[in-house]
DSSP file (Angstrom, degrees, kcal/mol; ACC not computed):
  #  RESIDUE AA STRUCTURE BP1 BP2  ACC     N-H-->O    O-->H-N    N-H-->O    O-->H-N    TCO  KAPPA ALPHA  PHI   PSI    X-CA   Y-CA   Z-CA
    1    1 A X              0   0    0      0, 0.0     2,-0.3     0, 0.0    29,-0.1   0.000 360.0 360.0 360.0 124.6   12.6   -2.5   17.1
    2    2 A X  E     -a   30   0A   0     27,-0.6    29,-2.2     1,-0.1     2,-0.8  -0.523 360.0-134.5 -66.4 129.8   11.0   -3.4   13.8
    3    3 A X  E     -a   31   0A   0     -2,-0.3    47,-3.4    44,-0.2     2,-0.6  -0.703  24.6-164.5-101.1 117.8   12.3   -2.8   10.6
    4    4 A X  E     -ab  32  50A   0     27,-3.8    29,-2.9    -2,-0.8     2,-0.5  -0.867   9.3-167.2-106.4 124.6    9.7   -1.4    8.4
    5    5 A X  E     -ab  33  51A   0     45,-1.9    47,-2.6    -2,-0.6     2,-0.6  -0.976   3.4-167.3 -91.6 112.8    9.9   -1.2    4.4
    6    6 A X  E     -ab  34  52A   0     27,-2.1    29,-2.7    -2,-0.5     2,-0.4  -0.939   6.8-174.4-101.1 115.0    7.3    1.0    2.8
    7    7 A X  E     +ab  35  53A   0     45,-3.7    47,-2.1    -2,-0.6     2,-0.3  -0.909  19.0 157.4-127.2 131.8    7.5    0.1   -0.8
    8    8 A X  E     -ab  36  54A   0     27,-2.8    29,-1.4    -2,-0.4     2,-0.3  -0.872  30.2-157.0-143.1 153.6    4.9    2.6   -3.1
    9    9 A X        -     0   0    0     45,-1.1     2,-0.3    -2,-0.3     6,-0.1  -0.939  17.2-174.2-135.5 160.4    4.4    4.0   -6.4
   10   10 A X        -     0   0    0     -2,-0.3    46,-0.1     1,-0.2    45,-0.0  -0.760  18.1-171.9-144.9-175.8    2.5    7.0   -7.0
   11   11 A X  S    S+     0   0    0     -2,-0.3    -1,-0.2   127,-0.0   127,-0.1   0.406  96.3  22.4-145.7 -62.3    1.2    9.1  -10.2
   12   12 A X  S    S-     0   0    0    125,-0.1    -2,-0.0     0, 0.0   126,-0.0   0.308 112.2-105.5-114.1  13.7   -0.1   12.2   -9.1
   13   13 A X  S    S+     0   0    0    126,-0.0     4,-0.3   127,-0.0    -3,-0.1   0.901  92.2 112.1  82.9  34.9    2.0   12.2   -5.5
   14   14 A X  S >> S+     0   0    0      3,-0.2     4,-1.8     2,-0.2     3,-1.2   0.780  78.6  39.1-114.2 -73.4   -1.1   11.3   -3.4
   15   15 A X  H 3> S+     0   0    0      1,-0.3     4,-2.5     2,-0.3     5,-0.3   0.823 116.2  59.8 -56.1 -20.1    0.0    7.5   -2.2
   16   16 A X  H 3> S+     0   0    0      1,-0.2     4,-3.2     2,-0.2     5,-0.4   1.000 105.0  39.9 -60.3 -56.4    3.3    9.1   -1.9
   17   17 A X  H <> S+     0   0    0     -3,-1.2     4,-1.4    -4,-0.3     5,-0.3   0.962 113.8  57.0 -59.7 -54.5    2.3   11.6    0.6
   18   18 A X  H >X S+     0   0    0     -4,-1.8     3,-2.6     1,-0.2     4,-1.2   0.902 111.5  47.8 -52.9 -64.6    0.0    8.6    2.3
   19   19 A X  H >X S+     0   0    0     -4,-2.5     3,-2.6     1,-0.3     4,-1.6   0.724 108.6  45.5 -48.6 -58.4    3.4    6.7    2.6
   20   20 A X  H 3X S+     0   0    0     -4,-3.2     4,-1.7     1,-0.3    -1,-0.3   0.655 110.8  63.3 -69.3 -18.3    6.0    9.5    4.2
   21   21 A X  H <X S+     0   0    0     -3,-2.6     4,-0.7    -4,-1.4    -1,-0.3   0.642 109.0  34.3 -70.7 -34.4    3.0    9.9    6.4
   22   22 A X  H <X S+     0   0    0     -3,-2.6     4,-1.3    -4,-1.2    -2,-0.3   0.857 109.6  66.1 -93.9 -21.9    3.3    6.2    7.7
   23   23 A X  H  < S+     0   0    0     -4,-1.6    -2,-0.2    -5,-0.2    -3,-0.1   0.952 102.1  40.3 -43.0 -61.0    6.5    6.5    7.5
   24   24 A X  H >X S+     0   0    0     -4,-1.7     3,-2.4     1,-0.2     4,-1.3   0.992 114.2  61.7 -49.2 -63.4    6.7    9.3   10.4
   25   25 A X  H 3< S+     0   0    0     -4,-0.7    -1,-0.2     1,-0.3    -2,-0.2   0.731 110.9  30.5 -25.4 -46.9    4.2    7.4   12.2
   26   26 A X  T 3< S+     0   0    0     -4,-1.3    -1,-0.3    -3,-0.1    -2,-0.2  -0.382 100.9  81.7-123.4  38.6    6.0    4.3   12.6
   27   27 A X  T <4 S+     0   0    0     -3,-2.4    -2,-0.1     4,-0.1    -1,-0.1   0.554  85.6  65.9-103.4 -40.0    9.6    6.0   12.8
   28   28 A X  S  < S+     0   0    0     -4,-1.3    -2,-0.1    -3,-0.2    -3,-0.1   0.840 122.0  14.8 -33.4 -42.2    8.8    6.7   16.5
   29   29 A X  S    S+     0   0    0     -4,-0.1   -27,-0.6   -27,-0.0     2,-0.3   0.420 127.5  51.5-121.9 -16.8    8.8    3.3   17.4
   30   30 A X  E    S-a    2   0A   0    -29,-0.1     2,-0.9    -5,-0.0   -27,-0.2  -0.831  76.4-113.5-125.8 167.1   10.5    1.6   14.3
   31   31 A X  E     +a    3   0A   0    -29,-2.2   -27,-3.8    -2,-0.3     2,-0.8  -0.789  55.5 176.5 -92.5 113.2   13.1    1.7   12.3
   32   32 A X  E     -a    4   0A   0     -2,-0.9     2,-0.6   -29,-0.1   -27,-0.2  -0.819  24.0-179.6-142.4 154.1   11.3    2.8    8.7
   33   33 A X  E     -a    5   0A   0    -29,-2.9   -27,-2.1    -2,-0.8     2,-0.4  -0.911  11.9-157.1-118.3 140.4   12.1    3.6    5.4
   34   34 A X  E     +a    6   0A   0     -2,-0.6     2,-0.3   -29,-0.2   -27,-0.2  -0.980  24.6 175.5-112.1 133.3    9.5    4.7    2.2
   35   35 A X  E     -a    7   0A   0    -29,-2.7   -27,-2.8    -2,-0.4     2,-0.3  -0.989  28.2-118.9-142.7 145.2   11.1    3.9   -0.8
   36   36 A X  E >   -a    8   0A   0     -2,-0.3     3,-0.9   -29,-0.2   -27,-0.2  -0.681  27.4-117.4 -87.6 151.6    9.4    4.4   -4.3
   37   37 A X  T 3  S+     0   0    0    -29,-1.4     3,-0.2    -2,-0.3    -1,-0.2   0.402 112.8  54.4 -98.4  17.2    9.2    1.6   -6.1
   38   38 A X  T 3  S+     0   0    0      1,-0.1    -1,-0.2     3,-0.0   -29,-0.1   0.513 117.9  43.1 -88.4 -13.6   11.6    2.7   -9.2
   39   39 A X  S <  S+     0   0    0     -3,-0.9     2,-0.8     2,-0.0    -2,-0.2   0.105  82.0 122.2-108.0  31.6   14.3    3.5   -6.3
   40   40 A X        -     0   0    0     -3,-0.2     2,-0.5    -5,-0.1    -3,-0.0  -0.719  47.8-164.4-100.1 119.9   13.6    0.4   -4.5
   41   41 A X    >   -     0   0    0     -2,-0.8     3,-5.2     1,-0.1     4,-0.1  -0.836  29.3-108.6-101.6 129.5   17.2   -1.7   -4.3
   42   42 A X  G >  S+     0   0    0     -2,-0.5     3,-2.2     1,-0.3     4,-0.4   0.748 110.9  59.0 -25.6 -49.2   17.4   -5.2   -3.4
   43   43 A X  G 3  S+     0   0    0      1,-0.3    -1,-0.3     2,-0.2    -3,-0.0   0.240  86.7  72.1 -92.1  26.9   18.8   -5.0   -0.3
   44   44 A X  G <  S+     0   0    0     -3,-5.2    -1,-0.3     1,-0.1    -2,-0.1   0.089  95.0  57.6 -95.5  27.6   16.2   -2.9    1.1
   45   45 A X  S X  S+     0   0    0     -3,-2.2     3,-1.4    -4,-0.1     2,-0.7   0.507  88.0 102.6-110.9 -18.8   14.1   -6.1    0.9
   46   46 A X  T 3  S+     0   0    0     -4,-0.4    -3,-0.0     1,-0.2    -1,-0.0  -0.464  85.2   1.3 -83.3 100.6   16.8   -7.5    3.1
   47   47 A X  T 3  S+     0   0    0     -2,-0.7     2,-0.8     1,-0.2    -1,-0.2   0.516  89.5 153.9  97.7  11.8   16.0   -8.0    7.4
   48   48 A X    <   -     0   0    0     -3,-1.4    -1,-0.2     1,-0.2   -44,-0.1  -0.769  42.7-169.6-112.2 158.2   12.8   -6.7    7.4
   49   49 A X  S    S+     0   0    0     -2,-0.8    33,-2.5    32,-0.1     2,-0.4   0.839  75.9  15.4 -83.3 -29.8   10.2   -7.3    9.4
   50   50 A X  E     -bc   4  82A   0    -47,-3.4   -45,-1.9    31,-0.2     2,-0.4  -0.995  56.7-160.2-133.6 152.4    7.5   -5.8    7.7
   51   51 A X  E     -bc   5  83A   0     31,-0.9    33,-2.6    -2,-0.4     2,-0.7  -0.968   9.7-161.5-142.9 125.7    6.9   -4.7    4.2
   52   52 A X  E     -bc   6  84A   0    -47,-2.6   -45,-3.7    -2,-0.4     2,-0.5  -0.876   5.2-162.0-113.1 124.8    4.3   -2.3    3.5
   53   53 A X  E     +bc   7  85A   0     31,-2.2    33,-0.5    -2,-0.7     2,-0.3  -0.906   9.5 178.2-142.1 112.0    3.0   -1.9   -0.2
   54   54 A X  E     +bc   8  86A   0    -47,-2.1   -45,-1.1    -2,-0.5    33,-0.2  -0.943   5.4 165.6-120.0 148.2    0.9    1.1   -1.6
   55   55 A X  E     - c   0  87A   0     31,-1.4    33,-0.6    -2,-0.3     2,-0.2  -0.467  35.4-116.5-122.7 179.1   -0.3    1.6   -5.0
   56   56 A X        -     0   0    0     31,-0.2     2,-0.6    -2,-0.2     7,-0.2  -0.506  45.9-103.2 -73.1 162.3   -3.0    4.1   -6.6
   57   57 A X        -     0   0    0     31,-0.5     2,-0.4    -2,-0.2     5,-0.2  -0.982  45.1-176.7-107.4 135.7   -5.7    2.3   -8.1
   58   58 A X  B >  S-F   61   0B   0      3,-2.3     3,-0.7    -2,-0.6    -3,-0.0  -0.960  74.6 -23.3-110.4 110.3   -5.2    2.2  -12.0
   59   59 A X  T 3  S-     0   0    0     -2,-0.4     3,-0.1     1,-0.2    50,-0.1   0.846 126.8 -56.5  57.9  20.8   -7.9    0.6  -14.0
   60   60 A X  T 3  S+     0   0    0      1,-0.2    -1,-0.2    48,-0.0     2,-0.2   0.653 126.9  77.4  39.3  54.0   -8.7   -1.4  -10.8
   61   61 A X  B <  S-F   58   0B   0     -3,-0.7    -3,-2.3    48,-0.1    49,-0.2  -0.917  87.4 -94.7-163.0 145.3   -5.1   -2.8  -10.2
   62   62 A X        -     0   0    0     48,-0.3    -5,-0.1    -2,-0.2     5,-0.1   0.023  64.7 -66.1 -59.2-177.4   -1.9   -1.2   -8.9
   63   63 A X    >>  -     0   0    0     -7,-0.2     4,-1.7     1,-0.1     3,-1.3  -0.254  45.9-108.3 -80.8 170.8    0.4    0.1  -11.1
   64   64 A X  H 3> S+     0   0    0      1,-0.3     4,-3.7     2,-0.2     5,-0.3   0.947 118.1  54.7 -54.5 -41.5    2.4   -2.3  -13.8
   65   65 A X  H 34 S+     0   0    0      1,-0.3    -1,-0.3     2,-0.2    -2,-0.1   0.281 107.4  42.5 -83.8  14.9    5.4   -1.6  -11.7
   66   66 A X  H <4 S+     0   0    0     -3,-1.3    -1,-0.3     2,-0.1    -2,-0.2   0.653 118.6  44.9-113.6 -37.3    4.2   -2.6   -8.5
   67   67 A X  H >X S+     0   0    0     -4,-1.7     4,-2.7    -3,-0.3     3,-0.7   0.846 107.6  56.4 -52.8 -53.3    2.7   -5.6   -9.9
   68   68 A X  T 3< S+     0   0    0     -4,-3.7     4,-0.2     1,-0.2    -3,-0.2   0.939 117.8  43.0 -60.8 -56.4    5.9   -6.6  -12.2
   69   69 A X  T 34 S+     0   0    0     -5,-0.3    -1,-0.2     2,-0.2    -2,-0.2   0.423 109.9  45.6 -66.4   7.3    7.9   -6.5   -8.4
   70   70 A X  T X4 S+     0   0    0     -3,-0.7     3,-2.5     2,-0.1    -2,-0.2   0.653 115.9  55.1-121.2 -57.9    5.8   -8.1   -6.0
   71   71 A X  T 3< S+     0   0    0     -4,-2.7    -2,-0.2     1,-0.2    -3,-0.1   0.713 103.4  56.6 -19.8 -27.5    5.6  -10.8   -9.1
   72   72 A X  T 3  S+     0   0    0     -5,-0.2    -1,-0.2    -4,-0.2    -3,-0.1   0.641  82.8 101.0-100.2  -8.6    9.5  -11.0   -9.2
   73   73 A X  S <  S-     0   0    0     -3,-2.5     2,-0.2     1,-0.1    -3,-0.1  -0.382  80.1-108.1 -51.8 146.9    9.8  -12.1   -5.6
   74   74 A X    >   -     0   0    0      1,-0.1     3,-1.4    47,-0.1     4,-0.2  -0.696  35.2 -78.4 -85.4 160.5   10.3  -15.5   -5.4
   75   75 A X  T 3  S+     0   0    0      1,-0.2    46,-0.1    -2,-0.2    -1,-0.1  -0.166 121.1   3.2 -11.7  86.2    8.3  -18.3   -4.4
   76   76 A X  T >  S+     0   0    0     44,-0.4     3,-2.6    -2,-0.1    -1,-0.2   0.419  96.4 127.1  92.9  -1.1    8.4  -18.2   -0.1
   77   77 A X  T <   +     0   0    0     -3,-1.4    45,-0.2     1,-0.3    -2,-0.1   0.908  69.7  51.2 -65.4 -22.5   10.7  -14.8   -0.2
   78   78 A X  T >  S+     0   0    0     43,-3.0     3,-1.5    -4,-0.2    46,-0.5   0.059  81.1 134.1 -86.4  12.1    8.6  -13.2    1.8
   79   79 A X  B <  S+G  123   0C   0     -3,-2.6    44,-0.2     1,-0.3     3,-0.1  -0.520  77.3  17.5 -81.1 135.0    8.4  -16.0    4.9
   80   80 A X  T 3  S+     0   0    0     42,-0.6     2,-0.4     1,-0.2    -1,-0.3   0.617 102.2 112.6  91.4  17.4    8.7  -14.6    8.6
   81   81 A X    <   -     0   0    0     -3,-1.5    43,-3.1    41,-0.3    -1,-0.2  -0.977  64.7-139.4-122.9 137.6    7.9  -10.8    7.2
   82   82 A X  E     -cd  50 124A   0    -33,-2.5   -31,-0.9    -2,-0.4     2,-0.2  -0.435  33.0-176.2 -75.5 171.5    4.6   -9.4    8.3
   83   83 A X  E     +cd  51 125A   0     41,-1.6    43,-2.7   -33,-0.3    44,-0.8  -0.978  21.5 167.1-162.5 148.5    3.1   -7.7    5.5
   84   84 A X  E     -c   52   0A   0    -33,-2.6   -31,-2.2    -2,-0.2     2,-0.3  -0.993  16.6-138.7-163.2 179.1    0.2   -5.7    4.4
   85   85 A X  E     +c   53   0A   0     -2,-0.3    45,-0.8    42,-0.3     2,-0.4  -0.940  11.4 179.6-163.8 137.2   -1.3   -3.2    1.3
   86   86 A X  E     -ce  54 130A   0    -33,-0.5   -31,-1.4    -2,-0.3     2,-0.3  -0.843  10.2-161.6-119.1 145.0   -3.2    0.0    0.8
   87   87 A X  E     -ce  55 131A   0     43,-2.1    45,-3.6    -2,-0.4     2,-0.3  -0.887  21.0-114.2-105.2 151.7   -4.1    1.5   -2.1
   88   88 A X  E     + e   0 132A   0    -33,-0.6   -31,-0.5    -2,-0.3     2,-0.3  -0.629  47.7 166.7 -76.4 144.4   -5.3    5.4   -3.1
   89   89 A X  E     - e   0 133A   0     43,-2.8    45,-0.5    -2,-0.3    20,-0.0  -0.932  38.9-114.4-153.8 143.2   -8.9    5.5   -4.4
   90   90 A X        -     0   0    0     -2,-0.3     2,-0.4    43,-0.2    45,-0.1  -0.382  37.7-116.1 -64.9 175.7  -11.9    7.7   -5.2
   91   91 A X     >  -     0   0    0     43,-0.3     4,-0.9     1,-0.1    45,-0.1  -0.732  18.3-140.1 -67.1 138.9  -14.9    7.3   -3.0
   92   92 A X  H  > S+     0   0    0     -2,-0.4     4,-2.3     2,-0.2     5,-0.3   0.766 102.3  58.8 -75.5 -28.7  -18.0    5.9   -5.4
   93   93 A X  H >4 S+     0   0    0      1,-0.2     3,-1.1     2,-0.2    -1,-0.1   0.987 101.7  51.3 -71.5 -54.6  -20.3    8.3   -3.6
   94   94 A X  H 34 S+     0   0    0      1,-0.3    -1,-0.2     2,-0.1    -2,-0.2   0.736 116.9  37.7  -8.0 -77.2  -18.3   10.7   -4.6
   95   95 A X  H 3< S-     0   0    0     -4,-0.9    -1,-0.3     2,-0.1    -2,-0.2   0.688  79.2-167.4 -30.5 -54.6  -18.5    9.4   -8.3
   96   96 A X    <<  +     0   0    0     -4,-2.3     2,-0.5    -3,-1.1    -3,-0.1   0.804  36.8 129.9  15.3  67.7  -22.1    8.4   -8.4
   97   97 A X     >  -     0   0    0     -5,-0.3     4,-2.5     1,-0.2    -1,-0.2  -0.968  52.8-145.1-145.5 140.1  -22.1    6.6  -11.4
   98   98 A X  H  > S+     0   0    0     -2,-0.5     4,-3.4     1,-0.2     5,-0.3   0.937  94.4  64.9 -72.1 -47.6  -23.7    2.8  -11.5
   99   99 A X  H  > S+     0   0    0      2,-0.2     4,-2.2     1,-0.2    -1,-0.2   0.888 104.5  34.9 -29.2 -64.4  -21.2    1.9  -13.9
  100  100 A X  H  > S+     0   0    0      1,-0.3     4,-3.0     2,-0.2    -1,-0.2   0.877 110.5  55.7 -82.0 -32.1  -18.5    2.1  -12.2
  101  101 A X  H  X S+     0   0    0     -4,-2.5     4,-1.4     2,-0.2    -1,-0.3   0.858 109.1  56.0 -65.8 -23.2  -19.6    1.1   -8.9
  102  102 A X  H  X S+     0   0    0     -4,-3.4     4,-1.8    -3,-0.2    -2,-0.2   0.975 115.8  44.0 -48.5 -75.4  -20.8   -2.4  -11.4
  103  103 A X  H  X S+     0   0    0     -4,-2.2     4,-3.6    -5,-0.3     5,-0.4   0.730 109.6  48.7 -30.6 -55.9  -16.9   -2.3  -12.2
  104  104 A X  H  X S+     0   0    0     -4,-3.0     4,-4.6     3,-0.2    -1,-0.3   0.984 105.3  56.9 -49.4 -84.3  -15.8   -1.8   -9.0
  105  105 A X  H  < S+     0   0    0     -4,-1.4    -2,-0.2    -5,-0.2    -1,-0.2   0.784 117.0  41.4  20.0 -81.6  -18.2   -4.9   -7.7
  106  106 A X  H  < S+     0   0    0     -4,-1.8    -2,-0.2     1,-0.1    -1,-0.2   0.887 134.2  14.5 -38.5 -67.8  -16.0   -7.2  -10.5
  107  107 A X  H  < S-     0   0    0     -4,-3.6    -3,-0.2     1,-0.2     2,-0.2   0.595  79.3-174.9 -83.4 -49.0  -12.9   -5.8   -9.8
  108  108 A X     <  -     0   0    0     -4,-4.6     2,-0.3    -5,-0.4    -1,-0.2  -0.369  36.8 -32.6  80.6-150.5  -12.4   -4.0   -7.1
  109  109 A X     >  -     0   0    0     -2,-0.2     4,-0.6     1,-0.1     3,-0.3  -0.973  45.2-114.8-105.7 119.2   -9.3   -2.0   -5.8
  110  110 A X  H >> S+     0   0    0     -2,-0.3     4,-1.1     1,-0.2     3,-0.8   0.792 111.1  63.4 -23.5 -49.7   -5.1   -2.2   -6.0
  111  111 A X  H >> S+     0   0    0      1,-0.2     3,-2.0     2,-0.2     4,-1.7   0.904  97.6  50.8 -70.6 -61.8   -4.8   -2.8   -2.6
  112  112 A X  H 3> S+     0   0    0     -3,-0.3     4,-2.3     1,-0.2    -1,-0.2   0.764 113.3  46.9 -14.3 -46.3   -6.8   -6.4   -2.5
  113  113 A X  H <X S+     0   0    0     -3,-0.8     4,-3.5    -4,-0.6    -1,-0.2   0.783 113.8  50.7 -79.1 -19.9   -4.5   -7.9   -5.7
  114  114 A X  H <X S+     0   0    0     -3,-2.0     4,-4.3    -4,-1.1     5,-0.3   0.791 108.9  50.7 -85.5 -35.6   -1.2   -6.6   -3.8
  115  115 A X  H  X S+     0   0    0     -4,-1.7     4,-3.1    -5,-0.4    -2,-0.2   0.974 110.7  47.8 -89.5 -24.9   -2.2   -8.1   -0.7
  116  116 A X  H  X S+     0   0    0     -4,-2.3     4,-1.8     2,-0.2    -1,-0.2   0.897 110.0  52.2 -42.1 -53.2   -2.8  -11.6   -2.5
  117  117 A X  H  X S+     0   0    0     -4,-3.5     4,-2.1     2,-0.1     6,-0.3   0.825 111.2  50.9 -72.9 -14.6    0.5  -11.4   -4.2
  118  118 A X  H ><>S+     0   0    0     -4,-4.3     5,-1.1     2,-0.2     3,-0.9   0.983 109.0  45.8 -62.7 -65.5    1.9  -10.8   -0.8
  119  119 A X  H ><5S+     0   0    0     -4,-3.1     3,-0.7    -5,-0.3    -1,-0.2   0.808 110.4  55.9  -8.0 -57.9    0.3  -13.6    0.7
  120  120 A X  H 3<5S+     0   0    0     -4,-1.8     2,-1.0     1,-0.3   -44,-0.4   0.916 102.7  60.3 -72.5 -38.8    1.3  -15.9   -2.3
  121  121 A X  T <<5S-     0   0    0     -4,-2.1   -43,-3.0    -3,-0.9    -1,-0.3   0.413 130.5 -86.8 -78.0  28.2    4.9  -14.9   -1.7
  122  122 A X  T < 5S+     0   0    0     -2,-1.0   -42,-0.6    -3,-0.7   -41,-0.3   0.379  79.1 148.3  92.6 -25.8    5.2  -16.2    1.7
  123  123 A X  B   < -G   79   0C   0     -5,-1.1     2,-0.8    -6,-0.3    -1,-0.2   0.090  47.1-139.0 -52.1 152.9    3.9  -13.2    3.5
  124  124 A X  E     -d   82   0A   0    -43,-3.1   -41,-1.6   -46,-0.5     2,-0.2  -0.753  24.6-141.7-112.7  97.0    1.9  -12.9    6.9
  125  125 A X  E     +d   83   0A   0     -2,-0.8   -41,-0.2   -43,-0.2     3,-0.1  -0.358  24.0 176.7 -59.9 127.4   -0.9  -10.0    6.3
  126  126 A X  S    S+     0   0    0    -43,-2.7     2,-0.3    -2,-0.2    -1,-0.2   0.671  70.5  30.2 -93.8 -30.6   -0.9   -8.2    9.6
  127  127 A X  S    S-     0   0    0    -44,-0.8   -42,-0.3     3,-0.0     2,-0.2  -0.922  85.9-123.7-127.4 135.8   -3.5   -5.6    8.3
  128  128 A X        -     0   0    0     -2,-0.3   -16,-0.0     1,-0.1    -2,-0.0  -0.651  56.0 -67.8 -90.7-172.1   -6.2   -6.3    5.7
  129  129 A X        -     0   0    0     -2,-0.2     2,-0.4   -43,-0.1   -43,-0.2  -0.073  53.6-160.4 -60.6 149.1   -6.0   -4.0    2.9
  130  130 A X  E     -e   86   0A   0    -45,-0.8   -43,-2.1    -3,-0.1     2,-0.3  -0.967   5.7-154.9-126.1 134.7   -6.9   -0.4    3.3
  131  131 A X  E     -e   87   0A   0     -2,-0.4     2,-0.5   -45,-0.3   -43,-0.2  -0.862   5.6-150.2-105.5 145.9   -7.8    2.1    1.0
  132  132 A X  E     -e   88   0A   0    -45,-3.6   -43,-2.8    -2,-0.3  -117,-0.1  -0.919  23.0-120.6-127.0 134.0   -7.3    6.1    1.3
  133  133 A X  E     -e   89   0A   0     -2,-0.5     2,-0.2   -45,-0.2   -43,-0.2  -0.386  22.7-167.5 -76.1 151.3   -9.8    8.7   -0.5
  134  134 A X        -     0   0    0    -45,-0.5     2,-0.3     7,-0.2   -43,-0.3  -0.545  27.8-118.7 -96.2-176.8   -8.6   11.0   -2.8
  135  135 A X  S    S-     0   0    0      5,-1.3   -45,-0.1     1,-0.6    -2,-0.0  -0.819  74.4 -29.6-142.0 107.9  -10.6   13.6   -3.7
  136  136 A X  S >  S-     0   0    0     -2,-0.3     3,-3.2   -45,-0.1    -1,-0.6   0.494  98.7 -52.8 -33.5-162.6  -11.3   13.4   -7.5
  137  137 A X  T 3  S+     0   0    0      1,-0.4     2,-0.2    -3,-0.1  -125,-0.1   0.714 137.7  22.4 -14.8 -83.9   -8.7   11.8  -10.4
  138  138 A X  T 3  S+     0   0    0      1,-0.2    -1,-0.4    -4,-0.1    -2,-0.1  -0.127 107.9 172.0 -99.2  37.8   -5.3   13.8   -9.6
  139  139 A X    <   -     0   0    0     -3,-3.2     2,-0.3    -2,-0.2    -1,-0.2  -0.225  46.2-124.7  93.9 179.2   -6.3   14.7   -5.7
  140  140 A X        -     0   0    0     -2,-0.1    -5,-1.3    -7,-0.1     2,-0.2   0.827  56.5 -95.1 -69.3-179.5   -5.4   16.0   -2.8
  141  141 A X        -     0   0    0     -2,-0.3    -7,-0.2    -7,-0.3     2,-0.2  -0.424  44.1-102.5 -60.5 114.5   -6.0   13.7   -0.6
  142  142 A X    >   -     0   0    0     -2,-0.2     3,-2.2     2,-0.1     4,-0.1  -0.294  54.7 -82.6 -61.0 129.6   -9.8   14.0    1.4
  143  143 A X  T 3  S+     0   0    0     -2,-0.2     2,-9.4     1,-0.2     3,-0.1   0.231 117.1  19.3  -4.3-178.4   -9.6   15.5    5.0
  144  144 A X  T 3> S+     0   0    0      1,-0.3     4,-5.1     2,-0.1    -1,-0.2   0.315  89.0 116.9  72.6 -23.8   -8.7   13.1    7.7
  145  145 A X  T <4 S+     0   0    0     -2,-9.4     4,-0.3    -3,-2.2    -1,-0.3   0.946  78.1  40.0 -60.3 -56.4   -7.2   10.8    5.1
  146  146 A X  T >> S+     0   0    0      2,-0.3     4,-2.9     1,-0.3     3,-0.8   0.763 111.8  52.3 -63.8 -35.1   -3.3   11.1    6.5
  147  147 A X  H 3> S+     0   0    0      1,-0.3     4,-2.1     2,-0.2    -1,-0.3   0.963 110.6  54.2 -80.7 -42.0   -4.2   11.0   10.5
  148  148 A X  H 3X S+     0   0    0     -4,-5.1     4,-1.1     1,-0.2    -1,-0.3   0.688 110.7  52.5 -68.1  -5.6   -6.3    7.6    9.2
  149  149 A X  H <> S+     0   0    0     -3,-0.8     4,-1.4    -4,-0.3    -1,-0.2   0.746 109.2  41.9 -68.3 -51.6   -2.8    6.5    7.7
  150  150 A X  H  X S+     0   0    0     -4,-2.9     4,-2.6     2,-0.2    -2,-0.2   0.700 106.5  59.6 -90.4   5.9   -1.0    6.7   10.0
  151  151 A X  H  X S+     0   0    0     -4,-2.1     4,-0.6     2,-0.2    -2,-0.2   0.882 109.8  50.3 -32.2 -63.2   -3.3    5.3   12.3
  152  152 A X  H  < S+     0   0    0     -4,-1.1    -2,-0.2    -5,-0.2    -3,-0.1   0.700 106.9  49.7 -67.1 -15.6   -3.2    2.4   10.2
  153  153 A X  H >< S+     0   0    0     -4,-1.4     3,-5.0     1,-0.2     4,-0.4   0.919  97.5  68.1 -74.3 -49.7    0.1    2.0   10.0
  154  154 A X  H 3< S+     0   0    0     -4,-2.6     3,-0.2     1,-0.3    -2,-0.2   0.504  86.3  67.9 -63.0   8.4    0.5    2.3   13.6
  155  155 A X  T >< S+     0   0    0     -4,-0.6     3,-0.6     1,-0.1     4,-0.4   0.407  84.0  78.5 -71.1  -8.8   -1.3   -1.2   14.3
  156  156 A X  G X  S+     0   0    0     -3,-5.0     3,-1.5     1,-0.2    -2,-0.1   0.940  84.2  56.3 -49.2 -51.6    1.7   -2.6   12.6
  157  157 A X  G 3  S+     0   0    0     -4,-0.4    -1,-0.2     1,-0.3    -2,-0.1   0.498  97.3  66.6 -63.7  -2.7    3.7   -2.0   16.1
  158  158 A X  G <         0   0    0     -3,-0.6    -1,-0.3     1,-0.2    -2,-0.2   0.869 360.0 360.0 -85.9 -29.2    0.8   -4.4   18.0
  159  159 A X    <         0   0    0     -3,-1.5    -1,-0.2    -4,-0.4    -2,-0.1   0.157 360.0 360.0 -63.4 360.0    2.2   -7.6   15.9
């Protein structure tokens, strides 16, 4: 049985809700925890097999505190744990605005920069990154969005 960390920060409670939603998902078959990442304690990094990291996207980057921790891993800390990272996001059709879809282009999304610093830290991405619509700024969450979450989580359990 796999031991799953799902390690998240959230703003307006929308990646939260994605996470406790992969959480259930992958509790059938795994052992899994969601933990936020201001209650996140060392030794829930410790014996697992896979580590799961969702963010919002902020300014087209996860938040400081998800960034400041995945930073603070050491070098290789992450070897022999599969790994992967989703971010919350608006749709740009949604939006319709050239700007930001220019911006977007540049920049991109949280979940991409998360899954890099995983990488760098010795992780093995299992998933690539996935993003999940909100539906504008503070939410909810767009239709569909949670059964496709835990969908995605549950490809973890093929690995």
């Amino acid at each position: 049985m796999k031991n799953v960390l799902i390690l998240y920060d959230s703003v307006f409670g929308n990646t939260e809700k994605v996470a406790l939603e992969m959480k259930k998902a992958l509790a059938v078959h795994a052992k899994a925890k969601a933990v936020r990442i201001g209650d996140v304690m060392s030794d829930d990094l410790k014996d697992i097999d896979v580590l799961l990291v969702g963010s919002p996207t902020r300014k087209f980057s996860p938040t400081p505190a998800i960034k400041k921790f995945l930073k603070a891993i050491p070098g290789g800390g992450l070897k022999d744990v599969q790994v992967a990272a989703f971010d919350t996001r608006v749709d740009l059709r949604d939006v319709n605005s050239r700007i930001l879809n220019f911006f977007v282009g540049i920049f991109g999304y949280a979940a991409e920069p998360m899954a890099a610093l995983l990488r760098k830290k010795g992780g093995k991405e299992i998933l690539a990154p996935e993003g999940f619509i909100v539906t504008g700024t503070e939410g909810p969450m767009r239709d569909g969005e949670f059964e496709r979450a835990r969908q995605w989580a549950g490809l973890i359990l093929t690995f």
